[in-house]
C-alpha positions as CSV (number, residue, x, y, z in Angstrom):
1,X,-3.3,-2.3,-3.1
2,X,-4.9,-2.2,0.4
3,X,-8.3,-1.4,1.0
4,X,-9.1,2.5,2.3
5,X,-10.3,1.3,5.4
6,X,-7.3,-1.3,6.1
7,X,-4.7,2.1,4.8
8,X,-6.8,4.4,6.8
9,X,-6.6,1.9,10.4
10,X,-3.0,1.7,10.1
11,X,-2.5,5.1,9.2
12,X,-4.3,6.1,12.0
13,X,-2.8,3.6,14.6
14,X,0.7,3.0,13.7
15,X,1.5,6.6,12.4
16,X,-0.8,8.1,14.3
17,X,-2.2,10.6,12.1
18,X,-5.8,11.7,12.4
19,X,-8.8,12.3,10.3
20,X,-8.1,15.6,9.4
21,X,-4.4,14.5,7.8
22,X,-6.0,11.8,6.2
23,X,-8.2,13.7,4.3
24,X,-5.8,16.3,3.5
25,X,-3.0,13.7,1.9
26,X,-6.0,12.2,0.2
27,X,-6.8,15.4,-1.6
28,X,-3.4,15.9,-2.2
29,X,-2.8,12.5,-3.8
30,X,-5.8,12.6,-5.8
31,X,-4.5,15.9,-6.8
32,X,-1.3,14.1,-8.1
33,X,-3.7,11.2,-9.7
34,X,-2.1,8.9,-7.2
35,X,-4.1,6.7,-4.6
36,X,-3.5,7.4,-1.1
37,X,-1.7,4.3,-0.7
38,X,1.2,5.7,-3.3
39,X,1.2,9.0,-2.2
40,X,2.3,8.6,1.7
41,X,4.9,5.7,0.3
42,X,6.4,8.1,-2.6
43,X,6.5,11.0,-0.1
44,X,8.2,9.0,2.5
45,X,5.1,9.6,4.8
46,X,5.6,6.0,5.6
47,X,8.2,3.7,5.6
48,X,6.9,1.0,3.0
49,X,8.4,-2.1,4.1
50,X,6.6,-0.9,7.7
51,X,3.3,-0.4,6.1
52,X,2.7,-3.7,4.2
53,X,4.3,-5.4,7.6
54,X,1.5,-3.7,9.9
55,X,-1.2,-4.8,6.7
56,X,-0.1,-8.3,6.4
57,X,-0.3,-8.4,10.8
58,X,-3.7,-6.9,10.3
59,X,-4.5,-9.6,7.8
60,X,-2.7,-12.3,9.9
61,X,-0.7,-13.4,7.0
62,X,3.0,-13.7,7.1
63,X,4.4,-11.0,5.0
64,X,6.3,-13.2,3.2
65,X,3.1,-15.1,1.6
66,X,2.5,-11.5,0.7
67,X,5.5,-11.1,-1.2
68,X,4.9,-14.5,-2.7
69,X,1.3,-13.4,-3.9
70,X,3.3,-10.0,-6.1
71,X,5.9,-12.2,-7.2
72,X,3.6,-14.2,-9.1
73,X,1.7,-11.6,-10.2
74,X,4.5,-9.9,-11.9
75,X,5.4,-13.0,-13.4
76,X,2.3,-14.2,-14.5
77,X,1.7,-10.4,-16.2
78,X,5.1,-10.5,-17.5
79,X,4.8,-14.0,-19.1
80,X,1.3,-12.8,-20.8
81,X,3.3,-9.6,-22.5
82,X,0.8,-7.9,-20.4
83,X,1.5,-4.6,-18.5
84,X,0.2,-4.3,-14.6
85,X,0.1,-1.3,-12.8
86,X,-0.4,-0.5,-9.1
87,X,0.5,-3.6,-7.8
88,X,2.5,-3.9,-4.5
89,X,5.3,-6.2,-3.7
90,X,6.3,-7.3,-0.4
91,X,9.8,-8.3,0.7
């Protein structure tokens, strides 16, 4: 999950959607009990591959560590019986 502020930047830069629209697709996600993060993937605001690519630029990782970091998650829930929600994998 990114943080607000890292979502919100990229939004805003890539995307270029403004304050208003931000707000108003953060109501309507918390509306749907959805973080804003989910709600602009699942309604194909934004393309997600693009997304976690401009996060993991931001965060001047490769996206592939990314990817590597939900992979093991997964697999370390999975392993534990557990059940994990929310969390993002990067190709």
């Amino acid at each position: 999950m990114l943080s607000k502020q890292l979502l919100e930047n990229i939004l805003k830069e890539k995307y270029t959607l403004d304050e208003k629209t931000i707000a108003e697709l953060t109501a309507k996600a918390a509306k749907m009990r959805k973080t804003l993060e989910q709600y602009v993937v699942d309604e194909n605001t934004v393309d997600e591959g693009e997304l976690y690519a401009a996060a993991a630029k931001k965060m001047n990782v490769p996206s592939s560590f990314l990817g590597e970091i939900g992979e093991h998650l997964m697999q370390t829930e999975s392993s534990k019986g557990g059940t994990i929600r929310k969390v993002i994998y990067f190709d």
